[in-house]
N, C-alpha and C positions, 0 to 999 in steps of 0.2 A: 667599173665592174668588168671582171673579163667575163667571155664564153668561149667554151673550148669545142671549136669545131671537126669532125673530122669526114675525107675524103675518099668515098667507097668505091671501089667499082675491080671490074678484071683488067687483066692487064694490057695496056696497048690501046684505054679508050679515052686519054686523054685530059686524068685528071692535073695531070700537072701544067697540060698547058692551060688548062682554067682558071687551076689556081694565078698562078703568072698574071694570065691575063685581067683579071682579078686586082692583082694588087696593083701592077705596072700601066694595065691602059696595053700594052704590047702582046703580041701572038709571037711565040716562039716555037719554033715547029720539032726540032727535037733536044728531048728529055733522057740524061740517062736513069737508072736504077736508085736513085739516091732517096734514103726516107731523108726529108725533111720538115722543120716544124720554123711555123712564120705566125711574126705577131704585127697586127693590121688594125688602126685604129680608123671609125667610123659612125658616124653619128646617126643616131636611129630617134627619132622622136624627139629632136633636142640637146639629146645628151648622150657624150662619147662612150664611145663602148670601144673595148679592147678584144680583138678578136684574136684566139690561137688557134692557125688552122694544119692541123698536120698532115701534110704529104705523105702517105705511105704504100712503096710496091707492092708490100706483101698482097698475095691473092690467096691466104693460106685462113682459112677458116677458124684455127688457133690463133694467129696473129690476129684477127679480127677483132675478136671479144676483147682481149686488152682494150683496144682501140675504143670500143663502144662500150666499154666501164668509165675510161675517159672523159668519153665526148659529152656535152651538154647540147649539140647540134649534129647534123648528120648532112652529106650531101651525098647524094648516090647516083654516078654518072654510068653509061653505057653512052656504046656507038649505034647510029644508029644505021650503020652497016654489018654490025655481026648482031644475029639474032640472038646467040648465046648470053652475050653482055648483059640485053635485056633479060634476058630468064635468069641471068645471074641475080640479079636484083631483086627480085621475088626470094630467092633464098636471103640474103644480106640485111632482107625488112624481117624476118622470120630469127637471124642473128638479134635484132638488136632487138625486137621483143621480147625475147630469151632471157637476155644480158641487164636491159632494161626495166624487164617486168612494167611495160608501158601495151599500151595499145598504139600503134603505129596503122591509121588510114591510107594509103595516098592514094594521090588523084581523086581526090576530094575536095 
C-alpha cells in the first residue's frame, strides 16, 4: 500500500534536510531549490508500506493546494528560530482543511 506524503513549511526551515535525514540516517546541511519526490519503504505494524514523500520549495499558496489534493499525510515544519515559520503554519493547517474538507487538530 503506498501513502503519499507531503512536506510543508516556508522557506529556509529545513524541510529537505528532514527529509534526507529521514531516509539516509545522514544531516546534510545545504539544499538547493529542487522540487523533489522520493519513494521510502517502511514497516508500520508489521507490514510494509511505501512511502511517497514530496519535496517541494514552493512557498506559494497556489502551489500548496495541488500538493494537499495529493497528499494522504501532511508534515508541517518551521524553525524554531523565525517566528514567522511558525505563524506560517497556522495558515497551511487552514490550506489543507480547505482542500481536504477534513478537520485537522494539532497538538492534540
Amino acid at each position: 500500500m503506498d501513502a503519499n506524503v507531503v512536506v510543508l513549511g516556508t522557506d529556509n526551515v529545513g524541510k529537505s534536510a528532514l527529509i534526507v535525514r529521514f531516509l539516509t540516517r545522514r544531516f546534510i546541511g545545504e539544499y538547493g531549490d529542487i522540487e523533489s519526490l522520493y519513494t521510502h519503504n517502511v514497516v508500520v505494524d508489521g507490514r510494509e508500506q511505501t512511502l511517497n514523500i514530496w519535496d517541494d520549495p514552493a512557498s506559494e499558496s497556489l502551489m500548496y493546494e495541488k500538493r494537499v489534493q495529493w497528499a494522504d499525510g501532511f508534515v508541517l515544519v518551521y524553525s524554531i528560530c523565525d517566528r514567522a515559520s511558525f505563524n506560517a503554519v497556522s495558515r497551511l493547517i487552514q490550506i489543507i482543511k480547505t482542500n481536504k474538507d477534513i478537520l485537522v487538530n494539532p497538538l492534540q
